[in-house]
C-alpha positions in Angstrom: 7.3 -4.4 31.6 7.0 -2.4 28.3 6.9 -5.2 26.3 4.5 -6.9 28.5 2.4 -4.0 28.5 2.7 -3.9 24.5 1.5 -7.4 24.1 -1.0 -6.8 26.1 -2.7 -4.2 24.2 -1.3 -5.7 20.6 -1.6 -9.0 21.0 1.0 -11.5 20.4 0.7 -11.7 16.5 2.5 -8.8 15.1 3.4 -8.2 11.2 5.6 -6.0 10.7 8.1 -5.7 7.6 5.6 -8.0 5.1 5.3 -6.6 1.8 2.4 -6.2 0.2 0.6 -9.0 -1.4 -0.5 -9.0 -5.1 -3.8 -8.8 -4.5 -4.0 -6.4 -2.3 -2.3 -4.3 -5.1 -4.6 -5.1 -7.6 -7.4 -3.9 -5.2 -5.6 -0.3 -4.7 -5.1 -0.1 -8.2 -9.1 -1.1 -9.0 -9.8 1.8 -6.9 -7.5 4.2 -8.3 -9.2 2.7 -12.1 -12.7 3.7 -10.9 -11.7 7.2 -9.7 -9.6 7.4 -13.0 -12.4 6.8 -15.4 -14.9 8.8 -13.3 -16.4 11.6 -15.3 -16.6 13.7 -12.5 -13.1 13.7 -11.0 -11.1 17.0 -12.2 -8.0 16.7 -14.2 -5.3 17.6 -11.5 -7.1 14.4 -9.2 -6.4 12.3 -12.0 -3.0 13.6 -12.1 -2.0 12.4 -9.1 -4.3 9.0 -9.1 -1.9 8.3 -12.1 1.4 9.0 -9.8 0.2 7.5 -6.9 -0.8 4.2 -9.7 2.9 4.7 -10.6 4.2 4.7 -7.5 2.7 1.7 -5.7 3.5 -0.6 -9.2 6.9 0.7 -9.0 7.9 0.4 -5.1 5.9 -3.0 -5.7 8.0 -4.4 -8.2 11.4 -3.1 -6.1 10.2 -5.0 -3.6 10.3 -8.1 -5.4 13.9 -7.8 -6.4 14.8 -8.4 -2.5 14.3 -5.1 -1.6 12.3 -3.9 1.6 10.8 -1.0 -0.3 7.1 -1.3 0.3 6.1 -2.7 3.5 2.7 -3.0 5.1 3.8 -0.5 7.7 4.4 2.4 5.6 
């Protein structure tokens, strides 16, 4: 009954554990560029728009080696 009630309210097509696709990061690091270069932003934002940059390139790329590091659910 839980599961019925889940699909119910979900529908049937569920995606979970898919990484990331390409351009989807290239979009989330376009957005992180045109905060970056934003004259307004203080320096301790662009701090962490730099690590957060890092971070998604890095967990991306671990994911390619067969990893399940950066899925769409986290």
């Amino acid at each position: 009954m839980f599961i019925h009630g889940c699909e119910k309210r979900m529908g049937r097509l569920v995606k979970q554990d898919v990484g990331i696709s390409f351009e989807m990061l290239t979009e989330v690091l376009d957005d992180y560029k045109k905060e970056f270069w934003n004259p307004e932003v203080d320096k301790a934002r662009k701090r962490f728009v730099v690590m957060c940059a890092g971070t998604f390139v890095i967990l991306w790329a671990g994911a390619l080696r067969g990893g399940e590091v950066f899925m769409l659910e986290a």
